[in-house]
C-alpha positions in Angstrom: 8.3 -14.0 0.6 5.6 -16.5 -1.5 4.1 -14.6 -4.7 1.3 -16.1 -6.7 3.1 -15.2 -10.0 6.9 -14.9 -9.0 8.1 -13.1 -12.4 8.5 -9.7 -11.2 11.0 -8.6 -14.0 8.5 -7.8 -16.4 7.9 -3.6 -15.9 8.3 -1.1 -13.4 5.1 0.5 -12.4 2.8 -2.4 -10.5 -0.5 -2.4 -8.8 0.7 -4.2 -4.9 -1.9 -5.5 -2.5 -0.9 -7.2 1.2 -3.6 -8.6 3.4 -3.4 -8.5 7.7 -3.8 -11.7 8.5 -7.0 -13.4 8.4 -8.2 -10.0 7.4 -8.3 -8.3 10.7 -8.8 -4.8 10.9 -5.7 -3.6 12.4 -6.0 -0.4 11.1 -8.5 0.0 13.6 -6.1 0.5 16.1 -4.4 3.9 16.8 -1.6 4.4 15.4 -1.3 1.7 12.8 -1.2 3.3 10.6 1.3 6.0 11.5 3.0 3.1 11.5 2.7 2.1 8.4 3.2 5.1 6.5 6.7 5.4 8.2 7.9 2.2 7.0 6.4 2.7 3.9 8.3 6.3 3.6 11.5 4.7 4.4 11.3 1.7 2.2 10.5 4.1 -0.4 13.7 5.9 0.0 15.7 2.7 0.6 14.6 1.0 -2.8 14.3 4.5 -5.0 10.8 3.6 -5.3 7.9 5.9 -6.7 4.5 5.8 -4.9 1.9 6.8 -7.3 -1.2 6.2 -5.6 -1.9 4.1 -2.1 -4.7 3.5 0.3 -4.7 2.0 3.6 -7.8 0.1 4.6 -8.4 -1.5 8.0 -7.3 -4.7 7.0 -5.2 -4.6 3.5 -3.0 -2.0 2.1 -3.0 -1.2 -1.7 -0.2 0.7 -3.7 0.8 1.4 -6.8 4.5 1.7 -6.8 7.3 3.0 -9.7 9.7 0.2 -9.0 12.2 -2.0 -10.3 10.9 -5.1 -11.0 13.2 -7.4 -9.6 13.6 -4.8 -6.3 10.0 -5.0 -5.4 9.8 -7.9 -3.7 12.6 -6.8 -1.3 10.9 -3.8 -0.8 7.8 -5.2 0.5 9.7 -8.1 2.6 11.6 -5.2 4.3 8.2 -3.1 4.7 6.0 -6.2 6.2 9.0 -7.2 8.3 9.5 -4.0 9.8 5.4 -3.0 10.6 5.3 -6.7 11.2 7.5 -6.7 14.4 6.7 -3.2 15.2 3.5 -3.5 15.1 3.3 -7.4 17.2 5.7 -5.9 19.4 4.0 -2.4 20.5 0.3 -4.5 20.6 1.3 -7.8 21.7 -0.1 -9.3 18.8 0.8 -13.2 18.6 1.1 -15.0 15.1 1.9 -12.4 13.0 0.3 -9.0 11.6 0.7 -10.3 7.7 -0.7 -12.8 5.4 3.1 -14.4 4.1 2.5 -12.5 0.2 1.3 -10.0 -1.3 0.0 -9.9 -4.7 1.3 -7.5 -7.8 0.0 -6.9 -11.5 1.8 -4.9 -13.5 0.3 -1.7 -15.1 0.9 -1.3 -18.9 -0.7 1.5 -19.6 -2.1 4.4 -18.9 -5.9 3.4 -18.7 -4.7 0.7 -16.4 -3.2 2.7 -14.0 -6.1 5.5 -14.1 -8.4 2.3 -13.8 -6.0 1.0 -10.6 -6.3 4.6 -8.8 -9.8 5.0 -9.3 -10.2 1.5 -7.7 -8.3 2.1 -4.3 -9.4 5.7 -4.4 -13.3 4.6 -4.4 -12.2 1.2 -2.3 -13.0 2.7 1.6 -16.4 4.1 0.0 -17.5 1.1 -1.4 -16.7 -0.1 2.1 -18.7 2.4 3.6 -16.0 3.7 5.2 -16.6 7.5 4.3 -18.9 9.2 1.9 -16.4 10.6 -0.8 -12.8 9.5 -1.3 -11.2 12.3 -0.5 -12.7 12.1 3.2 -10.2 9.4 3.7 -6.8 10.4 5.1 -5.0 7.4 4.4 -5.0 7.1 0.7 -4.1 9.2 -2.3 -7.5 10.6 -3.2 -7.2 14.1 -2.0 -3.6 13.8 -3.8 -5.6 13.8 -7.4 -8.9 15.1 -6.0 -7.7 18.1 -4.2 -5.4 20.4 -3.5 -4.3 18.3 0.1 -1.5 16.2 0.3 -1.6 12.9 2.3 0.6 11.7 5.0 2.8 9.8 1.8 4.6 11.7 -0.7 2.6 10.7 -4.4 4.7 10.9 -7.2 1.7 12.4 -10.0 3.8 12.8 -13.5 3.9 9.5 -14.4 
């Protein structure tokens, strides 16, 4: 799988975001994103990962993932392979449901990572999407926010 930056043994906690192709809203479509969170739930598991916070959007995904470095690019080629075919298969979508990377930055710190939550937890109202981020089901707003837990188990004691 191509990365912009392919150094990935630097840390453990990174900021991931993947891109449908040509940024088409498949998350439009019902489903999807059931989809997704099941792969995402098992590639979790598989790689001993932590997800920290997440939102899925129409047509990108956004994480941040407790992983070891040098595992997290297998974890996301098994995750887009798996929704990829799935996904083509059960819509009979033709050339492929992802963009071939994903990009990754490392959080540091704290005020990075409160900085990369607050980002993906405000990302589907800057996109008009819903009024407050905690409307959203598919992200890890009402996690922090409120007392709900969303459809992806979030690891908070980071």
């Amino acid at each position: 799988m191509g990365l912009r930056f392919p150094s990935q043994h630097h840390g453990e906690c990174f900021f991931v975001t993947t891109t449908f192709r040509d940024w088409r809203p498949h998350g439009n479509s019902p489903g999807f994103y059931e989809d997704l969170v099941e792969s995402l739930r098992f590639c979790l598991d598989k790689y001993a990962a932590r997800l920290a916070g997440y939102a899925l959007m129409p047509s990108h995904v956004h994480l941040v993932v407790f992983a070891n470095g040098t595992q997290l690019s297998g974890m996301m080629r098994d995750f887009k392979k798996y929704t990829g075919q799935k996904i083509a298969a059960d819509r009979g979508i033709k050339g492929g449901i992802w963009m071939p990377r994903y990009d990754r930055v490392a959080i540091w710190s704290e005020n990075v990572m409160r900085t990369k939550l607050e980002y993906i937890h405000q990302n589907r109202v800057k996109a008009r999407l819903v009024a407050v981020a905690t409307e959203w089901q598919w992200s890890s707003a009402g996690d922090y926010l409120t007392d709900r837990q969303g459809p992806l188990p979030v690891w908070k004691n980071w």
